[in-house]
Backbone as CSV, one residue per row, in Angstrom:
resi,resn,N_x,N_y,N_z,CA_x,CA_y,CA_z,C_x,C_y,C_z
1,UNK,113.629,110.708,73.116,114.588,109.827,72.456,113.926,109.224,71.236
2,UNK,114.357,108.951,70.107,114.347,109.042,68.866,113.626,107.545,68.749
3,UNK,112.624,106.594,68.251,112.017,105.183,68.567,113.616,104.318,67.707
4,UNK,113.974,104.576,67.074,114.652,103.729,66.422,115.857,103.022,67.539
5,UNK,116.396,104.643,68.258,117.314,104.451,69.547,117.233,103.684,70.742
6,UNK,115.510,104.553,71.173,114.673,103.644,71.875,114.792,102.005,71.617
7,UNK,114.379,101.766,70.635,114.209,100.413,70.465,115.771,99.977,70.915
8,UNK,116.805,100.108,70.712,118.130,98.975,70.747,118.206,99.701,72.642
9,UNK,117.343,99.798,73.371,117.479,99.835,74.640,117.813,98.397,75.358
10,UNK,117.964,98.464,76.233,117.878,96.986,77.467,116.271,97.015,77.487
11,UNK,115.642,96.226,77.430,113.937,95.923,77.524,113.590,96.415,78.762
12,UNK,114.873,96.843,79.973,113.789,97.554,81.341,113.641,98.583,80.849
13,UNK,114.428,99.459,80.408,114.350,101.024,79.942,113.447,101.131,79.008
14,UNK,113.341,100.274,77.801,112.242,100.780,76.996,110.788,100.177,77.488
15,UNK,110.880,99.826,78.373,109.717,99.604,79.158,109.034,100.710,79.909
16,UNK,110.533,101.161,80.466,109.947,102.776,81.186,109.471,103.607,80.564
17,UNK,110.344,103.871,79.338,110.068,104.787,78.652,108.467,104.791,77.812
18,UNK,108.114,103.418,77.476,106.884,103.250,77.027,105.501,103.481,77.962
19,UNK,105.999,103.064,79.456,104.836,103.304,80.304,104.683,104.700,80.648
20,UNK,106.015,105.424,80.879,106.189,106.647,81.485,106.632,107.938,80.844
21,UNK,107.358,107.713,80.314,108.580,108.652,79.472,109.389,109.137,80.255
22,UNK,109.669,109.004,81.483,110.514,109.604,81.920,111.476,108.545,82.518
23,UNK,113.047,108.784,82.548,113.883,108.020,83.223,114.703,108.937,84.217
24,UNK,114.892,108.425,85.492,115.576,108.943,86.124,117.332,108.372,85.951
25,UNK,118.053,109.622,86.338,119.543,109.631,85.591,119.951,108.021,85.504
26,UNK,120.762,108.408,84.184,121.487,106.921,84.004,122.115,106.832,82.958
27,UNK,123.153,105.783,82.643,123.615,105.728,81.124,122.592,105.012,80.458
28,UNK,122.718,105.682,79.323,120.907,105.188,77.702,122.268,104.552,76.533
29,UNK,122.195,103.770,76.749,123.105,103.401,75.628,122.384,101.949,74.909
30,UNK,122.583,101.996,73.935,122.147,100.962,73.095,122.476,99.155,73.817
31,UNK,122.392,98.626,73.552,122.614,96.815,73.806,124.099,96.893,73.040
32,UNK,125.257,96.217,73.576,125.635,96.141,72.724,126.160,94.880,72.187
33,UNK,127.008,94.463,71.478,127.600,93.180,71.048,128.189,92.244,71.947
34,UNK,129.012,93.332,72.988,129.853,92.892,74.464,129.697,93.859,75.432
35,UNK,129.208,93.373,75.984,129.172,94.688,77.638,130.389,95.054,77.625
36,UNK,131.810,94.222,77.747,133.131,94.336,78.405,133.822,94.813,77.440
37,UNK,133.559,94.918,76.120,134.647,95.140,74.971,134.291,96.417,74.120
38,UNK,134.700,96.601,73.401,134.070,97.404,71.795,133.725,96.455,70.574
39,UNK,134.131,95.274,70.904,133.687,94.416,69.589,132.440,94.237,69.148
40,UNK,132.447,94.276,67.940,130.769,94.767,67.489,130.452,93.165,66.477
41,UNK,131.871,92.428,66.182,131.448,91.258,66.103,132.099,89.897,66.779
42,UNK,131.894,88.631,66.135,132.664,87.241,66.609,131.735,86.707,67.216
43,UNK,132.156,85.815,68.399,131.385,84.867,68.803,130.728,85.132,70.206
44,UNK,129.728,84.934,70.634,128.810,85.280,71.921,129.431,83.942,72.805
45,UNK,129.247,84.464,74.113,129.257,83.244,75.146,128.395,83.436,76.283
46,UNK,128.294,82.356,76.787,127.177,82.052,78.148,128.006,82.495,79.284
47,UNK,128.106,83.837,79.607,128.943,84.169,80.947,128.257,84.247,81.878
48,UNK,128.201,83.094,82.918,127.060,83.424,84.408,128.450,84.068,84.917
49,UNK,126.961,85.074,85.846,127.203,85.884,86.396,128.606,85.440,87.717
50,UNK,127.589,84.152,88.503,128.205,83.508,89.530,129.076,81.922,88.827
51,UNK,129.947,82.046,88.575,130.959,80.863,87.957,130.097,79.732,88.434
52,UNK,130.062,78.525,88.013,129.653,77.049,88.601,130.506,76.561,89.226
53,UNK,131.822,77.051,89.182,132.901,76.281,90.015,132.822,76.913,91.476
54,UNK,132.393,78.209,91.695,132.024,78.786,92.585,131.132,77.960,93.391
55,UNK,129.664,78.405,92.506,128.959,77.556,92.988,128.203,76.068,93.285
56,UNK,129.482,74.839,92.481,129.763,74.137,93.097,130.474,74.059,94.534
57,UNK,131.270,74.576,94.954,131.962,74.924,95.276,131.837,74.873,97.252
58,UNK,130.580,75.603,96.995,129.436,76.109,98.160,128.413,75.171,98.158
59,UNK,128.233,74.262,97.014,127.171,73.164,96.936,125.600,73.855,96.858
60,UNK,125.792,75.070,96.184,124.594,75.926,95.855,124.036,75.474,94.316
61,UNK,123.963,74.429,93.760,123.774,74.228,92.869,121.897,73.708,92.727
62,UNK,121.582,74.064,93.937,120.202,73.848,94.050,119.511,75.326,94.597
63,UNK,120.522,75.778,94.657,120.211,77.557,95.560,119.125,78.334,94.560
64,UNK,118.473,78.835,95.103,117.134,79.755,94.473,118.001,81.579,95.038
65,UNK,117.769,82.480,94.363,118.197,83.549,95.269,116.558,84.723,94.458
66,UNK,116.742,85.625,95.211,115.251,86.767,95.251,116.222,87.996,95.149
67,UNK,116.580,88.629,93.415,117.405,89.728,93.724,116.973,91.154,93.981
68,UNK,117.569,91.614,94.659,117.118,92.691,95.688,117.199,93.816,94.240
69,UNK,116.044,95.038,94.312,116.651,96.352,93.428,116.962,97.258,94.169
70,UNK,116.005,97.640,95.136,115.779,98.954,95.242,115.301,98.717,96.896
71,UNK,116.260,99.446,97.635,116.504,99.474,99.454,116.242,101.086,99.720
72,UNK,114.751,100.637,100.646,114.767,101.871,101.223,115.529,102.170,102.387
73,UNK,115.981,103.763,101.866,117.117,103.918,103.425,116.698,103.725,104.434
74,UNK,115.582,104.089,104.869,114.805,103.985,106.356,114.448,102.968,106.815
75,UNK,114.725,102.324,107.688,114.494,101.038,108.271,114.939,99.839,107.486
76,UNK,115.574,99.982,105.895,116.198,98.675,105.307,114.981,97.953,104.816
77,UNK,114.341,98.320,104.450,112.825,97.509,103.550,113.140,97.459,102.434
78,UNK,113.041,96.137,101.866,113.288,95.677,100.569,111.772,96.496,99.738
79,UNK,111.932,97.360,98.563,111.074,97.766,98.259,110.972,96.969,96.607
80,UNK,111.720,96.419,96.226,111.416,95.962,95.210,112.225,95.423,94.840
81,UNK,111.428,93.794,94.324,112.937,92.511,94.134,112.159,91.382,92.840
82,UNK,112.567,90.686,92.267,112.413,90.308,91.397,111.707,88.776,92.032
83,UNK,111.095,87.856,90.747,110.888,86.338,91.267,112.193,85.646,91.509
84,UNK,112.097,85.117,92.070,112.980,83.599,92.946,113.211,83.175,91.484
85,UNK,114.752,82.610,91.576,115.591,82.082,90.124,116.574,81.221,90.655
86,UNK,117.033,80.347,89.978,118.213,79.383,90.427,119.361,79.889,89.916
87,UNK,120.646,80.188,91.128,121.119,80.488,91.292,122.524,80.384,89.399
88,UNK,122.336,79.492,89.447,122.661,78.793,88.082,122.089,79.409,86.686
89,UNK,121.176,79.814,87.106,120.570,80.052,85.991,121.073,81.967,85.631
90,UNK,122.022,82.212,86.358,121.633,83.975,86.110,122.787,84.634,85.053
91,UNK,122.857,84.790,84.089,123.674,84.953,83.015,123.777,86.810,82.387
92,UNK,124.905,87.216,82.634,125.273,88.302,81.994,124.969,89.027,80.596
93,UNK,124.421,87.933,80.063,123.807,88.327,78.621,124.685,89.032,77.365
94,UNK,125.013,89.762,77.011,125.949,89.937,75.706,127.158,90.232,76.270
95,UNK,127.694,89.637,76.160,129.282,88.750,75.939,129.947,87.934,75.202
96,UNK,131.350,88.814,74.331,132.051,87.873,73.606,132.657,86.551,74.000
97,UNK,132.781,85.857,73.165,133.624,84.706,73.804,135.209,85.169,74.079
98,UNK,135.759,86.381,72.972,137.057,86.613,73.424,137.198,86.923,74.890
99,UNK,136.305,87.933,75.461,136.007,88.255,76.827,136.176,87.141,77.584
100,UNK,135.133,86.520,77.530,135.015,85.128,78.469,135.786,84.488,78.510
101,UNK,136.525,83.803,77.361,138.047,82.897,77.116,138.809,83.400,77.496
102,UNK,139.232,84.802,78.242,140.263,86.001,77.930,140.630,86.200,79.079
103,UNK,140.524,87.439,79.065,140.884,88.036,80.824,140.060,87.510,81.599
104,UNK,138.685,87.010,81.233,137.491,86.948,82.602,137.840,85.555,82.870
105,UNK,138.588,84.401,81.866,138.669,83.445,82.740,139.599,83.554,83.305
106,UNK,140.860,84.130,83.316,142.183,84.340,83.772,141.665,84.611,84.902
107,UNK,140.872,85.761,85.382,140.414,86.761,86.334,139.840,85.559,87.376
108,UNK,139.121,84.246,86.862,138.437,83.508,87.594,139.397,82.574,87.999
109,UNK,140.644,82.412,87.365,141.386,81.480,88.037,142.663,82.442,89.195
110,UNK,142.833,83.586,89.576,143.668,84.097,89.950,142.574,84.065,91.704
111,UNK,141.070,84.487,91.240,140.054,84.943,92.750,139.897,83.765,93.394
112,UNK,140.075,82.681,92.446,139.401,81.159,93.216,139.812,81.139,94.318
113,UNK,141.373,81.101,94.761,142.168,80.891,96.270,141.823,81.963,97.454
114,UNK,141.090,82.795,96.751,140.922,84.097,97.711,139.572,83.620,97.959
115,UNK,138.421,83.561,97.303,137.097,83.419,97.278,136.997,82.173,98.117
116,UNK,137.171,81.277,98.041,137.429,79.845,98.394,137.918,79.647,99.977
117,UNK,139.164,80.406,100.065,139.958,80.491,101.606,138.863,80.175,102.704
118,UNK,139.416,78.636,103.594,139.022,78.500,104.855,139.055,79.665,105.568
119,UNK,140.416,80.054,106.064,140.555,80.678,106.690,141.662,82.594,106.103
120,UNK,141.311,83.213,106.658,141.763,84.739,105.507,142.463,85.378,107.225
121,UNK,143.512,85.143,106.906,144.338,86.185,108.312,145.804,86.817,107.225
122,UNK,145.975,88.041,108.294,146.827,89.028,107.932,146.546,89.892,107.631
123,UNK,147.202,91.061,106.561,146.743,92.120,105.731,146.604,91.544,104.515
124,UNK,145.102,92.401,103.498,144.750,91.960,102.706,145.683,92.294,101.468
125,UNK,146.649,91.624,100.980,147.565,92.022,100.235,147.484,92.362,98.947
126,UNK,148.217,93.312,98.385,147.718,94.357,97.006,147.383,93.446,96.156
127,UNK,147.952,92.328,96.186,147.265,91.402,94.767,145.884,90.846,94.990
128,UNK,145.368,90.314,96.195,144.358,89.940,96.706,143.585,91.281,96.531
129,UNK,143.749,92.136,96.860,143.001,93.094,96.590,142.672,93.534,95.508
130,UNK,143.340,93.866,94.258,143.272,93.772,93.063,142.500,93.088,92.358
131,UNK,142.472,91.912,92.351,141.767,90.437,92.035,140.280,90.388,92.564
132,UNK,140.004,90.623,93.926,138.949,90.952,94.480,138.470,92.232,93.864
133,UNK,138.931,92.978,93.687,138.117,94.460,93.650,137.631,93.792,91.738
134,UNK,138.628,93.367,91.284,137.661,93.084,89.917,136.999,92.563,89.670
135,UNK,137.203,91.134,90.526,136.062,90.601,90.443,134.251,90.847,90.956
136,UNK,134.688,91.829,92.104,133.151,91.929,92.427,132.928,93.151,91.665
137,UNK,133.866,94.014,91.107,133.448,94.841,90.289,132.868,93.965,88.878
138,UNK,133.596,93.366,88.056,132.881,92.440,87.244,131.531,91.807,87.295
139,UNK,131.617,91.313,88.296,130.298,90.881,89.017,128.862,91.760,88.746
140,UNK,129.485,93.337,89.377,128.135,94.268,89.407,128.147,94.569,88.170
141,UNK,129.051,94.828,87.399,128.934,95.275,85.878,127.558,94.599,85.069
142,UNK,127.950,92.802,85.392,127.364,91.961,84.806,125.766,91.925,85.304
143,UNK,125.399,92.217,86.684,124.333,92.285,87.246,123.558,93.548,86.814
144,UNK,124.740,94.271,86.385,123.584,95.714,86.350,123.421,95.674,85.247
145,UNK,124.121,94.921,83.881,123.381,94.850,82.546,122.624,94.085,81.964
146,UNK,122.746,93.320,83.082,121.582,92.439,82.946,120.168,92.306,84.015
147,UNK,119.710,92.771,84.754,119.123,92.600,85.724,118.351,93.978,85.583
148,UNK,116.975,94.159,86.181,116.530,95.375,85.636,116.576,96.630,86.964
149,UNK,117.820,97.338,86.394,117.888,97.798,87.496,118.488,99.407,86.568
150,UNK,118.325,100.281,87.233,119.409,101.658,85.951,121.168,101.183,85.513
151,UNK,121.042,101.163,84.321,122.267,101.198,84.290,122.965,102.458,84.585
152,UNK,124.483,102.113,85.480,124.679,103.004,85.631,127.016,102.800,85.381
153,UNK,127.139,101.958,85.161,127.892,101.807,84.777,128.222,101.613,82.914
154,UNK,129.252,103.061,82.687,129.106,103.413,81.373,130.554,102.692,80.589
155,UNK,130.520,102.631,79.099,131.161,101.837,78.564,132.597,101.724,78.743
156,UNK,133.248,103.456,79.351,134.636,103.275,79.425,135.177,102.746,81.066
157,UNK,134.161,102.760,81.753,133.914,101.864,82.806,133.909,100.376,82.777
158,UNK,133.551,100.371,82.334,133.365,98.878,81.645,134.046,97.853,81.183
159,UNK,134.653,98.547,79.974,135.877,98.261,79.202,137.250,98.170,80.025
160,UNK,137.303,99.406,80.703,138.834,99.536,81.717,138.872,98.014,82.374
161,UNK,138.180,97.153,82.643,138.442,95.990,83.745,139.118,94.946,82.958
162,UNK,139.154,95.060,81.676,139.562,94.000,80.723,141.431,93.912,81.110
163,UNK,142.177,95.814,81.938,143.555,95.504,82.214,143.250,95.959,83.669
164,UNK,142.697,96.269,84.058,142.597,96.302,85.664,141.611,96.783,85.993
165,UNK,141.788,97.971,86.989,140.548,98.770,87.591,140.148,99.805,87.061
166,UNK,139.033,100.211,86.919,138.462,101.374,86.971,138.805,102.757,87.814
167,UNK,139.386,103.479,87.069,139.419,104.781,87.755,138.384,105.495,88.767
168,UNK,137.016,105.496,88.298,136.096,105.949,89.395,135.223,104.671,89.904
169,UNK,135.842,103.669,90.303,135.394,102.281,91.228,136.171,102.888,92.442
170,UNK,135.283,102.172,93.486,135.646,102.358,94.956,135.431,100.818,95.229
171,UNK,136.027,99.454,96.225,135.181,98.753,96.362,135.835,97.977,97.873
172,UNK,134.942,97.763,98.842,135.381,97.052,100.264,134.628,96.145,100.317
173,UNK,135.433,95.468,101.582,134.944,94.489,102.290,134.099,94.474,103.860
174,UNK,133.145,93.386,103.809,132.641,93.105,104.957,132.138,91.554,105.387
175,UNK,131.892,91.162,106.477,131.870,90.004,106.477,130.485,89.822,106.812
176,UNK,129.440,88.690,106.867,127.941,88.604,107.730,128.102,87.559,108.552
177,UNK,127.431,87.228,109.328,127.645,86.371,110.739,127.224,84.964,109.737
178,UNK,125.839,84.916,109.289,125.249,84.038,108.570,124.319,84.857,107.791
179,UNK,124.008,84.062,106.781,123.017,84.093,105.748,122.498,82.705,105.251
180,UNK,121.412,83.054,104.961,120.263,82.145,103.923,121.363,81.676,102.782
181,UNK,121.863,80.430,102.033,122.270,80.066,101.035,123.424,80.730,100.583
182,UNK,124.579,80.713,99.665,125.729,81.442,99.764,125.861,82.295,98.744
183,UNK,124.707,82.899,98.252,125.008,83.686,97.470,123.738,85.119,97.629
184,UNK,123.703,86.313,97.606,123.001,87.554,97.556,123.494,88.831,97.009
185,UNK,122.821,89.788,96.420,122.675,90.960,96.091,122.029,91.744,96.117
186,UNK,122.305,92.975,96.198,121.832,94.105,95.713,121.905,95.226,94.783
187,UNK,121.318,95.990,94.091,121.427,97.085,93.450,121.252,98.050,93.826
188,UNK,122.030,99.422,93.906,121.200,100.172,95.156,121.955,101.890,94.640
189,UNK,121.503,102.779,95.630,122.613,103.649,95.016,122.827,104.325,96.312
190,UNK,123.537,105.645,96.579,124.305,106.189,97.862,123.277,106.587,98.727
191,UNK,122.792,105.731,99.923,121.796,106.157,101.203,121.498,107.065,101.699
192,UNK,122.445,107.659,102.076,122.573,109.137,102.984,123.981,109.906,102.296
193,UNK,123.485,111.181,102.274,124.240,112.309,101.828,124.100,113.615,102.741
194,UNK,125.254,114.096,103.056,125.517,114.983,104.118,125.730,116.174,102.913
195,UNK,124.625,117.043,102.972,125.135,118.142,101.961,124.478,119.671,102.617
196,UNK,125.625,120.483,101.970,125.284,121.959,102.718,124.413,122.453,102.095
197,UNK,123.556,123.160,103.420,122.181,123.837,103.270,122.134,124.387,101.776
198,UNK,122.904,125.514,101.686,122.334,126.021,100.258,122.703,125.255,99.076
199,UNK,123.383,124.222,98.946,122.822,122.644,97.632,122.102,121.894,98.146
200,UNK,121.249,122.430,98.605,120.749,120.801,99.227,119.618,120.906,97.635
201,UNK,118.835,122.380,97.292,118.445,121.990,96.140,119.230,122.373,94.769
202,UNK,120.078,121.766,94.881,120.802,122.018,93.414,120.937,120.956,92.881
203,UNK,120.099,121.103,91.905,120.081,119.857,90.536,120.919,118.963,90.427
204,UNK,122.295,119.740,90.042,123.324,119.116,89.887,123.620,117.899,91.131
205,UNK,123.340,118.382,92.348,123.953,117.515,93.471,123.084,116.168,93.334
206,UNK,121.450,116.335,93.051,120.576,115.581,92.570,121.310,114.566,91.946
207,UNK,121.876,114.922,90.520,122.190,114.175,89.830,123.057,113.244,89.894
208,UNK,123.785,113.848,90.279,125.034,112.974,91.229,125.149,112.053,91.991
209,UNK,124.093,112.391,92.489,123.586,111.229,93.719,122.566,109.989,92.534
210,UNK,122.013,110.642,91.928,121.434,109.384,91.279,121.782,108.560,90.044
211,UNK,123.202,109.326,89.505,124.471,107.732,89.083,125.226,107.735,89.524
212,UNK,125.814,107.358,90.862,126.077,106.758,91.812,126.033,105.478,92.207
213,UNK,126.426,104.515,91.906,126.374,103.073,91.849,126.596,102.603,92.864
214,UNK,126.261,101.810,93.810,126.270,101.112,95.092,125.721,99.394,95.009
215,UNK,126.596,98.418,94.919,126.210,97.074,95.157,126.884,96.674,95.522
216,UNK,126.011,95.418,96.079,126.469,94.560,97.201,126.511,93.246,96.763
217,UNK,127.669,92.471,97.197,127.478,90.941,96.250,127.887,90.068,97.613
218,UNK,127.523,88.956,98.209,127.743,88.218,98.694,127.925,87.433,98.571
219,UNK,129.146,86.535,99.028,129.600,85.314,98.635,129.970,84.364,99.941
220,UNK,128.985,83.548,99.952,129.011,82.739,101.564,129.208,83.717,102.490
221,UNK,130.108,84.004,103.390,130.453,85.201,104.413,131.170,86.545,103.950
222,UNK,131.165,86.316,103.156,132.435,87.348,102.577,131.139,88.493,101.417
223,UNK,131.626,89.846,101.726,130.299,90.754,100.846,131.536,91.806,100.514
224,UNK,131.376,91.911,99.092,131.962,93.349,98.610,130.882,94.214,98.571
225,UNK,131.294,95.383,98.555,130.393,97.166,98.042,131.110,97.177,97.085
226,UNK,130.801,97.656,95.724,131.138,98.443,94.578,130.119,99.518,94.729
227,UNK,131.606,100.551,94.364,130.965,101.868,94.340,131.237,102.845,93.182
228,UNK,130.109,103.394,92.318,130.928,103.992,91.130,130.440,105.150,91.366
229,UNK,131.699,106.271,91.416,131.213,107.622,91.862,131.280,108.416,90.333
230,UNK,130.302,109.173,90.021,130.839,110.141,88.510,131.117,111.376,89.064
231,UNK,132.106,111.739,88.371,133.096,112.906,88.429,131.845,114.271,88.560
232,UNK,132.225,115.084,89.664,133.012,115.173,89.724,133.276,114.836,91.863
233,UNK,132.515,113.679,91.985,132.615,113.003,93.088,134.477,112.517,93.506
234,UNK,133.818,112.513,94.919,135.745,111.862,95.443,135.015,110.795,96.151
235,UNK,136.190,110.013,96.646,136.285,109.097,97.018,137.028,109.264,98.389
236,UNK,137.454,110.551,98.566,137.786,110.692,99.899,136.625,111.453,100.950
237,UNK,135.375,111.615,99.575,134.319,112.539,100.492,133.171,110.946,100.202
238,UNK,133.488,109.865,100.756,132.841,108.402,100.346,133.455,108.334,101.968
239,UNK,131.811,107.195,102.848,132.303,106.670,103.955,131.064,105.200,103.247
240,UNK,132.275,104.232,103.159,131.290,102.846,102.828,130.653,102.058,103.822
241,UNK,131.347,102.133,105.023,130.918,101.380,106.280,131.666,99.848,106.066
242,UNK,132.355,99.818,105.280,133.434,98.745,105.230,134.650,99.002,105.346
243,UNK,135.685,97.492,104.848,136.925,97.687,105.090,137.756,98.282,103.041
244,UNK,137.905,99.681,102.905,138.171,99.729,101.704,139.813,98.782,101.096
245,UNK,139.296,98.167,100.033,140.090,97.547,99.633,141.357,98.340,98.344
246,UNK,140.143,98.954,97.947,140.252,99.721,96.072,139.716,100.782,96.089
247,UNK,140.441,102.383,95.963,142.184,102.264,95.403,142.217,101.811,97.255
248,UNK,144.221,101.512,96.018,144.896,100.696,97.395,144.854,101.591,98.413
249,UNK,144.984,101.155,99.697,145.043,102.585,101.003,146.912,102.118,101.424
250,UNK,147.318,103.478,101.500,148.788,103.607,102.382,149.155,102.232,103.285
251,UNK,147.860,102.037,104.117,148.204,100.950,105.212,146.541,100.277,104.263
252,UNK,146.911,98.642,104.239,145.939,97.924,103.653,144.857,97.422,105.110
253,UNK,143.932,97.439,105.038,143.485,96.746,106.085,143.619,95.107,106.701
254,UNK,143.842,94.908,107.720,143.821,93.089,107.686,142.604,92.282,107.396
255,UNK,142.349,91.478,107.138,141.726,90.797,107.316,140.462,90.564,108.795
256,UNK,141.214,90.634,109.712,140.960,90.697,111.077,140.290,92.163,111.673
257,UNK,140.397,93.363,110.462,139.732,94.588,110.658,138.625,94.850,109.598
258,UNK,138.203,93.581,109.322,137.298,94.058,108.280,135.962,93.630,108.985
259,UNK,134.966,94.519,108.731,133.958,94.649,109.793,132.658,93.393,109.395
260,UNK,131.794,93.019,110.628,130.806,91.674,110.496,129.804,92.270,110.552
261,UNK,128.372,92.397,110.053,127.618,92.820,110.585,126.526,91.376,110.359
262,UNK,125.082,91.894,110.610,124.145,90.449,111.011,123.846,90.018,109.681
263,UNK,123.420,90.989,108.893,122.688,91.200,107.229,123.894,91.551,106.285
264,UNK,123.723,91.272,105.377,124.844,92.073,104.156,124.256,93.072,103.689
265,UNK,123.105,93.959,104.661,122.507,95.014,103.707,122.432,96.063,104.661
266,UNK,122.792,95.983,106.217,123.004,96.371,107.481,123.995,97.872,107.471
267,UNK,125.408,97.842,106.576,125.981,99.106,106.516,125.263,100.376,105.717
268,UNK,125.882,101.204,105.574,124.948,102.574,105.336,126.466,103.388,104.685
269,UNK,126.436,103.674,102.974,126.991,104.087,102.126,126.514,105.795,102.043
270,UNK,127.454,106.518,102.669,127.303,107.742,102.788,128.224,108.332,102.121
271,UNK,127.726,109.909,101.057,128.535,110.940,100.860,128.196,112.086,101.454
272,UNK,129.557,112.726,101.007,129.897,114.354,102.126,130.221,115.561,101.299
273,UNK,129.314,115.898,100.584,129.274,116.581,99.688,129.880,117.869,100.272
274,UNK,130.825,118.501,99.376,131.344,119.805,99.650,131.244,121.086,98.579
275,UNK,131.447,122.035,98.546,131.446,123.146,97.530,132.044,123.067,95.996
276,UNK,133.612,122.364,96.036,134.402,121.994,95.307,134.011,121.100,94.466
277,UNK,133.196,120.302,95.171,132.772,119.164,94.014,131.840,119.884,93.011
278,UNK,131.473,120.889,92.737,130.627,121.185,92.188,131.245,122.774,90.972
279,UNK,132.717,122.612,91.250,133.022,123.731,90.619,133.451,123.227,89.150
């Protein structure tokens, strides 16, 4: 890659590239003006990641969190996580203010009643779902362009959330019994892959598997998965180990079927790779 290109990297990548030269798959795209937009000018804003009204909210305004990168599949060992930061302090980094003033605050006043809810019974209804799936999709967008982790969410990805969802987003729910403080993450990508003997070495399937987007965001009890599959992946050959929210399903799940486990890092994001995907 060309130094001039190099240089307008995110500082993890041209870090790699300076120690190593090599990057494993990902989108290389320059910094740009707005993660969320095409605007190349106007005014910047301070978009945290986690709202303050949120985390007022939860009374985490003293919360420290340790963000997770990189989970080994085997036994769940945190293999690599960043220093301890206040929770307050974790900011999305280039963002317009139209963005922020725009849809993303709209977006923050529609999730509050959902995010917030004492109590969540029934089926999770298409608007709740909607609202949720963007927001924790928003969420990982913001974490993965800022946080040093591969980017792997690319610009027309990106951009699409400004009128709804993303075409290749997947994203569910799960609940945790308890946790440490009310907020956690991860960055991660697809655990286990069920693939037939003769791809098991084919490049291509390689690749696939490694932009593949998998995070986890926790919010007090409540944890989404975002999942970004690249084409020419399905989403019907995707088992998240949650309750899928996004796309909508025929029958929505309730509330009351969405699964608890002890950890928010406890399920296991599997694909089922078939012949077709590869034609």
């Amino acid at each position: 890659m060309g130094g001039e290109r190099s240089s307008r990297l995110r500082g993890f990548d041209r870090n790699l590239l300076r120690n190593s030269g090599y990057l494993e798959e990902r989108v290389l795209e320059a910094v740009p003006f707005c993660w969320f937009c095409a605007a190349r000018t106007g005014k910047k804003a301070r978009e945290h990641v986690f709202p303050q009204w949120l985390i007022k909210h939860y009374g985490a305004q003293r919360e420290y969190v340790t963000p997770v990168r990189v989970r080994v599949p085997l036994g769940g060992a945190v293999a690599s996580a960043r220093p301890r930061m206040p929770i307050s302090s974790v900011l999305a980094g280039e963002v317009c203010a139209r963005c922020n003033n725009g849809w993303m605050s709209t977006l923050e006043t529609e999730v509050a009643p959902v995010l917030t809810a004492s109590r969540r019974r029934g089926v999770v209804s298409d608007a709740d779902a909607l609202v949720l799936a963007r927001w924790f999709t928003k969420t990982a967008v913001a974490l993965n362009v800022s946080m040093p982790f591969r980017l792997l969410f690319d610009a027309p990805t990106r951009h699409s959330l400004a009128g709804g969802m993303p075409s290749n987003v997947a994203v569910g729910l799960s609940k945790v019994r308890s946790g440490h403080g009310a907020f956690d993450w991860v960055q991660s990508v697809i655990q286990s892959a069920h693939i037939p003997d003769h791809l098991v070495m084919n490049g291509r399937v390689r690749d696939l598997l490694a932009r593949a987007y998998v995070g986890r965001i926790r919010v007090d009890r409540l944890v989404g998965t975002v999942v970004v599959l690249p084409g020419p992946l399905r989403f019907d050959q995707l088992n998240m180990g949650v309750a899928q929210i996004w796309p909508i399903m025929d029958r929505q799940p309730t509330w009351g079927a969405v699964p608890t486990y002890d950890h928010y890092l406890d399920h296991v994001v599997e694909a089922y790779f078939v012949d077709s995907w590869l034609v």
